[in-house]
ZADO-1210 file (C-alpha; in nm, 4 decimals, padded with zeros to 6 digits):
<atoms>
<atom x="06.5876" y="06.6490" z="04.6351" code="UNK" pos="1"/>
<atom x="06.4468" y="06.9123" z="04.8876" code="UNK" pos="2"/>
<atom x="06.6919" y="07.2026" z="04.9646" code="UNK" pos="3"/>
<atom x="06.8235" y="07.1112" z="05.3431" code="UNK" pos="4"/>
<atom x="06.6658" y="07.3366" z="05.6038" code="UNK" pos="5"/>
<atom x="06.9173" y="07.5898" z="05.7771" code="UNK" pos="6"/>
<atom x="06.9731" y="07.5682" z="06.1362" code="UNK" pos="7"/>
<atom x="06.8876" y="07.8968" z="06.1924" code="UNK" pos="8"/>
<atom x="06.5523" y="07.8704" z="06.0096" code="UNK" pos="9"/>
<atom x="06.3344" y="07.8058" z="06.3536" code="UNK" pos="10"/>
<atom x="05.9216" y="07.7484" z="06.2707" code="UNK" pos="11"/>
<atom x="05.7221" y="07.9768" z="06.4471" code="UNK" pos="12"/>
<atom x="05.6224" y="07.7855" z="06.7912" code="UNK" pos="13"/>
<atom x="06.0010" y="07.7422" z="06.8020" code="UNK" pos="14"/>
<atom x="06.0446" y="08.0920" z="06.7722" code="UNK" pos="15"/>
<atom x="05.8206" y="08.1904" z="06.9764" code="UNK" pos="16"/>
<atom x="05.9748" y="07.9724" z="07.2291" code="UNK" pos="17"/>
<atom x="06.3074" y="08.1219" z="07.2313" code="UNK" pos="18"/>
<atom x="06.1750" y="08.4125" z="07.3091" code="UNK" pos="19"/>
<atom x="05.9900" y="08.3428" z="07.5686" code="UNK" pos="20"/>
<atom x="06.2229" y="08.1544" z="07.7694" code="UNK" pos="21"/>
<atom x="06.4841" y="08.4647" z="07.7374" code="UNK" pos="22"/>
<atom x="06.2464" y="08.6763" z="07.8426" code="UNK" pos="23"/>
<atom x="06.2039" y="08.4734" z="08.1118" code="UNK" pos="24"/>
<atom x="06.5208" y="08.4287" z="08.1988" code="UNK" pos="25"/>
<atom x="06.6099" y="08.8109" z="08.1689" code="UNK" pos="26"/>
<atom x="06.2955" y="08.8706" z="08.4476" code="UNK" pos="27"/>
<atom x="06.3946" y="08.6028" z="08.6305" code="UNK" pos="28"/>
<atom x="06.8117" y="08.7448" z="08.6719" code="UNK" pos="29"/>
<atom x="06.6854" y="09.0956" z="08.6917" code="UNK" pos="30"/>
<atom x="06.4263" y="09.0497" z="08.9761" code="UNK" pos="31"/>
<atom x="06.7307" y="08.8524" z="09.1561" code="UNK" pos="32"/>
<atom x="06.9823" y="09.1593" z="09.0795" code="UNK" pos="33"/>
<atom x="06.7092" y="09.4476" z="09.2070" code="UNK" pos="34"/>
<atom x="06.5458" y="09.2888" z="09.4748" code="UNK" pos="35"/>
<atom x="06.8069" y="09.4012" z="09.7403" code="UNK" pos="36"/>
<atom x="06.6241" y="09.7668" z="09.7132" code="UNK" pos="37"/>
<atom x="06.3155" y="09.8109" z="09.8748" code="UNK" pos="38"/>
<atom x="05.9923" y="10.0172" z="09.7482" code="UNK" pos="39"/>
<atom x="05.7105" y="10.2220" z="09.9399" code="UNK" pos="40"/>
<atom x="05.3705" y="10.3576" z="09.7882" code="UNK" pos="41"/>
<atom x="05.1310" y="10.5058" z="10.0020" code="UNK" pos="42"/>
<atom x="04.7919" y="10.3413" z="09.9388" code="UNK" pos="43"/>
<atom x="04.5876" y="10.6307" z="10.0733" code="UNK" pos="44"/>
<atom x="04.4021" y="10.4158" z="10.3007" code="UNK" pos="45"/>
<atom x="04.4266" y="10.1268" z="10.5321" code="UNK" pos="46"/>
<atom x="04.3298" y="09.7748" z="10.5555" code="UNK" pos="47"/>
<atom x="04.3798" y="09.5462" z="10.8205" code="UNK" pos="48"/>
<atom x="04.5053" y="09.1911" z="10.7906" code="UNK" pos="49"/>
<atom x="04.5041" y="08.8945" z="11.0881" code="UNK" pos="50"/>
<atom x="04.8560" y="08.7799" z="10.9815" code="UNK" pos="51"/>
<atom x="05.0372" y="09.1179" z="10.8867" code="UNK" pos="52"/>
<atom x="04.8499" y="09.4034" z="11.0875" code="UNK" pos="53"/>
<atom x="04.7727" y="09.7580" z="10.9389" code="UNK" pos="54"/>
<atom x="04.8705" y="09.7889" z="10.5756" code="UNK" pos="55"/>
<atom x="04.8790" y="10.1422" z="10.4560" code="UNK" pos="56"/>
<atom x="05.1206" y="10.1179" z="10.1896" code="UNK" pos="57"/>
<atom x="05.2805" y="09.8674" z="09.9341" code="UNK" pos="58"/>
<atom x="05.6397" y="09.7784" z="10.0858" code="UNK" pos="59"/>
<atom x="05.8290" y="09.5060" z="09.9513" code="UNK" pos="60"/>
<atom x="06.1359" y="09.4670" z="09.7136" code="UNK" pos="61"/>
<atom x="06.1976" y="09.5836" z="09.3401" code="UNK" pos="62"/>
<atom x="06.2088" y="09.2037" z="09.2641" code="UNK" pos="63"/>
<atom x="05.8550" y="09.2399" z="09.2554" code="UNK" pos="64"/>
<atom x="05.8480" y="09.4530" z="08.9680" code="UNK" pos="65"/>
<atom x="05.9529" y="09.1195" z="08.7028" code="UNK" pos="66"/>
<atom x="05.7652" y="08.8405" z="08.9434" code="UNK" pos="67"/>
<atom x="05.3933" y="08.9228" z="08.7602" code="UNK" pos="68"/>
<atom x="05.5912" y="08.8763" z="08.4116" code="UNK" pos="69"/>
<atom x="05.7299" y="08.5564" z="08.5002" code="UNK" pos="70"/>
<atom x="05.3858" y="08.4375" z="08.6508" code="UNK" pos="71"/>
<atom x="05.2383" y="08.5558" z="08.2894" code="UNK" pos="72"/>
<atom x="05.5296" y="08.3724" z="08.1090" code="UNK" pos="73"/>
<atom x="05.4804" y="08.0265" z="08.2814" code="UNK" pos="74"/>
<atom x="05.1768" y="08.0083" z="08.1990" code="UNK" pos="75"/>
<atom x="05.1230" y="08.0814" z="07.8470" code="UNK" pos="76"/>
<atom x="05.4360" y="07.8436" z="07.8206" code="UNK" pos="77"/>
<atom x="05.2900" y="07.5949" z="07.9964" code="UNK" pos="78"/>
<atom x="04.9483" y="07.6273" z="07.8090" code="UNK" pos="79"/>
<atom x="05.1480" y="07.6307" z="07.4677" code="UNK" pos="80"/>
<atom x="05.4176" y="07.3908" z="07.5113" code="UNK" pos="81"/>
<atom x="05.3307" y="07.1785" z="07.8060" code="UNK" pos="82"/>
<atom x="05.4589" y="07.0479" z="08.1150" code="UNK" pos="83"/>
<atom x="05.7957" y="06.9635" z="07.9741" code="UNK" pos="84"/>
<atom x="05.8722" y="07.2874" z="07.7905" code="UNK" pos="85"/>
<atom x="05.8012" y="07.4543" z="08.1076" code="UNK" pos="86"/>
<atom x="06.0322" y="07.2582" z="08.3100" code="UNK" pos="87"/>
<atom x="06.3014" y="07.2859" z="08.0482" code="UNK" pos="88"/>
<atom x="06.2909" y="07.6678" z="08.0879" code="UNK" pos="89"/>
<atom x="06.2750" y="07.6477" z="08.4326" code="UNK" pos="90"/>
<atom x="06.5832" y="07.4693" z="08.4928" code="UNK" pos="91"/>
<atom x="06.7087" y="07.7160" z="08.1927" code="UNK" pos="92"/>
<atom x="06.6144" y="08.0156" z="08.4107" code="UNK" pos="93"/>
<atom x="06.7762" y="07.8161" z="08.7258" code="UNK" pos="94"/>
<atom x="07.1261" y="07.7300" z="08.5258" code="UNK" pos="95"/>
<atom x="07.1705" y="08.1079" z="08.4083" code="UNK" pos="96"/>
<atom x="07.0971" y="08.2919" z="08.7399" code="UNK" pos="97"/>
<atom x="07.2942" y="08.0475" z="08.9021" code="UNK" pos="98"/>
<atom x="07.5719" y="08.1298" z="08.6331" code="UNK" pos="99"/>
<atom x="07.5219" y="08.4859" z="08.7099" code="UNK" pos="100"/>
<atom x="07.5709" y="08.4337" z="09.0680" code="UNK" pos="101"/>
<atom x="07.9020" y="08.2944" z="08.9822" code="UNK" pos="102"/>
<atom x="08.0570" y="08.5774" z="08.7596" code="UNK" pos="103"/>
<atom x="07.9153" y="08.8222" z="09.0189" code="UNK" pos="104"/>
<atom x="08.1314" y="08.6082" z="09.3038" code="UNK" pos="105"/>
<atom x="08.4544" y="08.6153" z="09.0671" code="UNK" pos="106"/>
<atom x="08.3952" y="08.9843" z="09.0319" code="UNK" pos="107"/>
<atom x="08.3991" y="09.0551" z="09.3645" code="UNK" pos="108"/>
<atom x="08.7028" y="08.8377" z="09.3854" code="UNK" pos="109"/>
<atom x="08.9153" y="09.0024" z="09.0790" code="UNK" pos="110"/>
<atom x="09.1849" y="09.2392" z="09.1585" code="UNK" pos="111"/>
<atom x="09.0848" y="09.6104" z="09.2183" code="UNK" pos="112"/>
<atom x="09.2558" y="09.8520" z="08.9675" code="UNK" pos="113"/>
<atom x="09.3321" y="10.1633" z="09.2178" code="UNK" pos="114"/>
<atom x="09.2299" y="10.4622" z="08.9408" code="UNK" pos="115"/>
<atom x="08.9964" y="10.8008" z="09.0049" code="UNK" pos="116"/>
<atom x="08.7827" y="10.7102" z="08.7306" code="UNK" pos="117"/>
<atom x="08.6970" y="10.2839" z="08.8892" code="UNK" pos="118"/>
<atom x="08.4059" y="10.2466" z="09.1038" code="UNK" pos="119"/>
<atom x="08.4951" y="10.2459" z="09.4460" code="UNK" pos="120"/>
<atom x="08.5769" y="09.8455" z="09.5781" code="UNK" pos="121"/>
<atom x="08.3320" y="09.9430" z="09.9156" code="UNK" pos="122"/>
<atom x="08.0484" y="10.0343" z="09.6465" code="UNK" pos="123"/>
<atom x="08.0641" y="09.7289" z="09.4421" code="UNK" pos="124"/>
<atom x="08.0816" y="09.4806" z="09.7460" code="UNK" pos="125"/>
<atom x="07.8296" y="09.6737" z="09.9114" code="UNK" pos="126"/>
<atom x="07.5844" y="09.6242" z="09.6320" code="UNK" pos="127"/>
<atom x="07.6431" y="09.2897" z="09.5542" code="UNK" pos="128"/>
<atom x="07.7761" y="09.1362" z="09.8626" code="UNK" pos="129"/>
<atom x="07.4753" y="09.1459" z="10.1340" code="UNK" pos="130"/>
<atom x="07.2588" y="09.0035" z="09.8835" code="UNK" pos="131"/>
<atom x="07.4369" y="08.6773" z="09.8507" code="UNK" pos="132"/>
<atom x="07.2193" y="08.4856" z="10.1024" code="UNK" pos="133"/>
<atom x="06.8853" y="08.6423" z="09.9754" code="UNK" pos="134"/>
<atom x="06.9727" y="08.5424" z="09.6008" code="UNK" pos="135"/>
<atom x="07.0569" y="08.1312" z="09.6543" code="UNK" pos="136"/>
<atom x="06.7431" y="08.1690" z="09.8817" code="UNK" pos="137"/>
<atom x="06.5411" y="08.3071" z="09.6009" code="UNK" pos="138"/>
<atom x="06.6784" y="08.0722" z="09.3377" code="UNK" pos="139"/>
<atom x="06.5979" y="07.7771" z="09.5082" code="UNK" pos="140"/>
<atom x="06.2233" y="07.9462" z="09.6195" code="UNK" pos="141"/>
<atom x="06.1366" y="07.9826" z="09.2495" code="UNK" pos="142"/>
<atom x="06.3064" y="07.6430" z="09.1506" code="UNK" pos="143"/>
<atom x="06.0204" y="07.5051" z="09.4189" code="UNK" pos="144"/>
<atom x="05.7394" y="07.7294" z="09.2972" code="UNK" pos="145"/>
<atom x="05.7912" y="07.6424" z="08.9673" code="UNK" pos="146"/>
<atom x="05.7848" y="07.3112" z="08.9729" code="UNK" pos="147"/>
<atom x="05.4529" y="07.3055" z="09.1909" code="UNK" pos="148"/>
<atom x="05.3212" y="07.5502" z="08.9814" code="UNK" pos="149"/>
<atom x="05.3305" y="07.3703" z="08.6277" code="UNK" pos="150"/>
<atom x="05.2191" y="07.0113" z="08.8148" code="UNK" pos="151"/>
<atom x="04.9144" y="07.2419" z="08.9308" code="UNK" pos="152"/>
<atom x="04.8212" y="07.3965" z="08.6107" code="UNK" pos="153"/>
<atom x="04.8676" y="07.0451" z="08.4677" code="UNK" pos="154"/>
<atom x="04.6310" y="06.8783" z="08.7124" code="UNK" pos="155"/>
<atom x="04.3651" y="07.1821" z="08.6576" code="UNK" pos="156"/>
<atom x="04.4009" y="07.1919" z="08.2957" code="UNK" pos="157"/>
<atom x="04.3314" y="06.7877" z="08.2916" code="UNK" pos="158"/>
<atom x="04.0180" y="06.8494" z="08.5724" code="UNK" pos="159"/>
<atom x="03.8409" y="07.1125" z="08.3669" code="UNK" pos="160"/>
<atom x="03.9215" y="06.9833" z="07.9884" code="UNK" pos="161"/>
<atom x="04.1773" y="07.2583" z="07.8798" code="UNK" pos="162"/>
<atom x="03.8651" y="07.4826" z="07.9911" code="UNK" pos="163"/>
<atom x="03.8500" y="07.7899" z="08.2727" code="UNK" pos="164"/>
<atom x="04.1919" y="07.9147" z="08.1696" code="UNK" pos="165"/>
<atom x="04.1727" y="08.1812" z="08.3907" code="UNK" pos="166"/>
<atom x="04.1322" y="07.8652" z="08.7128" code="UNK" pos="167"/>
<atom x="04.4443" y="07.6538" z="08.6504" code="UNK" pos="168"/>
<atom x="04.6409" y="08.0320" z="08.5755" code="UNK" pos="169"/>
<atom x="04.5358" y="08.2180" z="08.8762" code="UNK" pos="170"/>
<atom x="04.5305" y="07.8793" z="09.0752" code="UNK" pos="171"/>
<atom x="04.8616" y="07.7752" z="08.9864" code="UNK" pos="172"/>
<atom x="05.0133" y="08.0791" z="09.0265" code="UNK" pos="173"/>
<atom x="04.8710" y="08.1408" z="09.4018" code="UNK" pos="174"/>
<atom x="04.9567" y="07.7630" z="09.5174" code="UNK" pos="175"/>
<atom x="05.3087" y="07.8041" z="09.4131" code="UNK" pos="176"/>
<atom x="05.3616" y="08.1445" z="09.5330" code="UNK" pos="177"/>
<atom x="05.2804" y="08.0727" z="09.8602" code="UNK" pos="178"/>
<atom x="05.5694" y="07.7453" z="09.8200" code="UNK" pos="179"/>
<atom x="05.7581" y="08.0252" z="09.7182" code="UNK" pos="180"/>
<atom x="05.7146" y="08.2758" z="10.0121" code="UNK" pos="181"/>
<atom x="05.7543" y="08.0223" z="10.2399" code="UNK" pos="182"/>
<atom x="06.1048" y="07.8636" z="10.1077" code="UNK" pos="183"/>
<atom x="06.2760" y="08.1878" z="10.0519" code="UNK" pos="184"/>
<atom x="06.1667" y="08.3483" z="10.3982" code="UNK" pos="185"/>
<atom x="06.2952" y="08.0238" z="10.5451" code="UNK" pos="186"/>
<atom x="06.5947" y="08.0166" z="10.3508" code="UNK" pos="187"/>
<atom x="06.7068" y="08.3684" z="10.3203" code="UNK" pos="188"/>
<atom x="06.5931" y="08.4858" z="10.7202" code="UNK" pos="189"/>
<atom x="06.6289" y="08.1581" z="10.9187" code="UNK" pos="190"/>
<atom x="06.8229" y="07.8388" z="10.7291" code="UNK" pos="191"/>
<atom x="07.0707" y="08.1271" z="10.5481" code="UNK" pos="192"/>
<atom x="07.1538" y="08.3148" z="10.8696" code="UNK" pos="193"/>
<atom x="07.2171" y="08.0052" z="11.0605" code="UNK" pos="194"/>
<atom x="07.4573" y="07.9016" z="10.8111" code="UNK" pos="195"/>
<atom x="07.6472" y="08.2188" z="10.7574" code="UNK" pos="196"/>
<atom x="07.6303" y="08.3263" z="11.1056" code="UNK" pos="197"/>
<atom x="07.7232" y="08.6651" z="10.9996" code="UNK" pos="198"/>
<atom x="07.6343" y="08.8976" z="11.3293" code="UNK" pos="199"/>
<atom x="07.4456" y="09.1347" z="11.1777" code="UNK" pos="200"/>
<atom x="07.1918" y="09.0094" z="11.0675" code="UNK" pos="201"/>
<atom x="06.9334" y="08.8376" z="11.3056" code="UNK" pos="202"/>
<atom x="06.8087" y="08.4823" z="11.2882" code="UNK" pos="203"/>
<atom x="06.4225" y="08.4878" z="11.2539" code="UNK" pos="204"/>
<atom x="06.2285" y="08.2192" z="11.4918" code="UNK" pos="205"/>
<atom x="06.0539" y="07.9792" z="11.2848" code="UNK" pos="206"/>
<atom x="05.7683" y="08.1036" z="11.4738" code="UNK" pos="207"/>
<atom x="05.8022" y="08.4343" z="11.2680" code="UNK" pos="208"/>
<atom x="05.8532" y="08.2402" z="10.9186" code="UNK" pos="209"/>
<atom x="05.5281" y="08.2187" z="10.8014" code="UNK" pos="210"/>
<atom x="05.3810" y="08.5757" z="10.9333" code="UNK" pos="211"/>
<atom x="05.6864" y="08.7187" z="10.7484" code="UNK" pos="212"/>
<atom x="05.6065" y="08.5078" z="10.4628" code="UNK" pos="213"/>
<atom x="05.2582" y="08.5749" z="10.3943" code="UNK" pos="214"/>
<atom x="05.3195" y="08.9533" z="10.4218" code="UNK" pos="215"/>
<atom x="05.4991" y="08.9173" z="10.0613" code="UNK" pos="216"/>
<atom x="05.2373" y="08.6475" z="09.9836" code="UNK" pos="217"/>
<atom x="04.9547" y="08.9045" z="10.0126" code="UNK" pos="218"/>
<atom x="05.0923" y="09.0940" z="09.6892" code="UNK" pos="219"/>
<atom x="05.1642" y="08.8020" z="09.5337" code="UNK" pos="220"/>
<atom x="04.8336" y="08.6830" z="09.5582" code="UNK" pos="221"/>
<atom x="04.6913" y="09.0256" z="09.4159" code="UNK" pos="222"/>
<atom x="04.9380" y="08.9977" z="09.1283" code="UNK" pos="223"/>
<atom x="04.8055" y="08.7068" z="09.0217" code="UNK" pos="224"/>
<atom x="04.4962" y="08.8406" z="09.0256" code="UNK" pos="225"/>
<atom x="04.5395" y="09.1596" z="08.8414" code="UNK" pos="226"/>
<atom x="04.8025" y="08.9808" z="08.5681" code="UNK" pos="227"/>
<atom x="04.4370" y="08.7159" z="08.4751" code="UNK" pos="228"/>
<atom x="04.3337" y="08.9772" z="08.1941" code="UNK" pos="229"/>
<atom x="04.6828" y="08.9682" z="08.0393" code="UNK" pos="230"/>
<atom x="04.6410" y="08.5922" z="08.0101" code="UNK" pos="231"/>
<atom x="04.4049" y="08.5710" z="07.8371" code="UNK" pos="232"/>
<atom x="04.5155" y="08.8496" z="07.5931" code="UNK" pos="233"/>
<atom x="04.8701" y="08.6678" z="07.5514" code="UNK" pos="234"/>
<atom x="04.6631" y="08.3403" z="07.4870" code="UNK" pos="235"/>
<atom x="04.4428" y="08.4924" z="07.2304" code="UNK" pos="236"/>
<atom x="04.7405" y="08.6416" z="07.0241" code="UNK" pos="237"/>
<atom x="04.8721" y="08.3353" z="07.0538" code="UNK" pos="238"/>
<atom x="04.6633" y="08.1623" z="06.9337" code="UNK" pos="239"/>
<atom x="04.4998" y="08.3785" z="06.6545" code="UNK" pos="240"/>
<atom x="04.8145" y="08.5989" z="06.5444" code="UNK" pos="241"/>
<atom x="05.0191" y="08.2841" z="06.5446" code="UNK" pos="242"/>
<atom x="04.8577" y="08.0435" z="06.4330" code="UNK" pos="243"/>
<atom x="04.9007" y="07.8169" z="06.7605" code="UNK" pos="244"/>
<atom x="04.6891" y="07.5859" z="06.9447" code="UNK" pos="245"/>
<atom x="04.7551" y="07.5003" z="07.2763" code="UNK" pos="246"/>
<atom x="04.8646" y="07.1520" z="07.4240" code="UNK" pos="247"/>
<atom x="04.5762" y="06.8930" z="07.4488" code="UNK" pos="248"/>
<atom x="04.4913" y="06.8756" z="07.8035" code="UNK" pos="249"/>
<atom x="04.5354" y="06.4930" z="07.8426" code="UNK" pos="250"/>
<atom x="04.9310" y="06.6240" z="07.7139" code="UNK" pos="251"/>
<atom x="04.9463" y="06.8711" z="07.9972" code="UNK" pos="252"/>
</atoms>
């Protein structure tokens, strides 16, 4: 009689898989957490764009910084494990942030101990608390994106024959970004605000939705770009280093 496997004794695509979907989920919570801060490089030069105006410098929010990972991370998922393992670690991704956004909201809500050596209650709220709208926004964004983005890699991986990896990785990615910009500039500036009705902040005219949302497009779309060589090296250690073949394209 064979020895009974251990439940803890994972094969390596399974392993492989766990780790990718934390990692995902850790870029995923982190870009959620840091993306109330804004950034600004200098580019050194100017370039002018018919829906933005004069760019002469990268501006946008430390989110940003974890977005090109989880672009890189869907897709060798997706390539490895199919349509369904993606979705299952999107709605992984989806369940913990949300969870996150919960213990961040009881938190907020917990008694404050009055002591020299506590952080300071208008420190705390002030980090967390303005970035309530912008977060739900975002998590429902990337729960749209996502989805579009695997059944687009899945339709381009079935058109070209599980060829032209870099086509259904940089394709996906800039359809479902732009599903993404859209929903959480809609969400988090106009929809949110409406809601909320907090008077600070000002509700955004549809009109100015999508202008607003292709600025942060237009570094998406470079990401996804620049992040096509790291594709392909994450699918060829895959693949060779592992041992792993990717999913059939009539499976995608």
């Amino acid at each position: 009689m064979s020895q009974r496997q251990h439940p803890a004794d994972l094969s390596t695509p399974q392993k492989l898989y766990v780790w990718l979907a934390a990692f995902f989920c850790a870029s995923l919570i982190i870009a959620d957490i840091v993306g109330i801060k804004l950034f600004r490089i200098p580019l050194g030069f100017s370039v002018t764009l018919p829906w933005v105006g004069e760019i002469s410098a990268i501006e946008h929010t430390c989110g940003m910084l974890t977005f090109p990972v989880t672009f890189l991370l869907t897709d060798l998922i997706n390539e490895y494990y199919g349509a369904k393992g993606a979705r299952r670690v999107t709605f992984i991704g989806f369940a913990m942030a949300m969870f996150v956004f919960l213990v961040i909201n009881v938190s907020q809500a917990m008694p404050y101990l009055d002591a020299p050596f506590n952080v300071k209650p208008d420190v705390f709220n002030g980090m967390f608390g303005p970035a309530k709208v912008m977060y739900v926004a975002s998590l429902f964004a990337y729960l749209a994106g996502q989805m579009s983005d695997i059944a687009v890699f899945g339709v381009l991986k079935r058109l070209t024959g599980g060829r032209l990896i870099w086509l259904r990785a940089t394709g996906s990615t800039v359809i479902s970004q732009f599903i993404d910009s859209v929903v959480v500039t809609l969400l988090a500036f106009h929809v949110g605000r409406k809601l909320t009705g907090a008077p600070a902040d000002e509700i955004v005219p549809l009109a100015r939705v999508l202008p607003i949302a292709l600025t942060g497009y237009t570094l998406k779309f470079v990401l996804a770009i620049a992040i096509t060589p790291v594709i392909y090296l994450g699918h060829g250690l895959i693949r060779h280093w592992l041992g792993m073949e990717p999913v059939k394209a009539e499976q995608a």
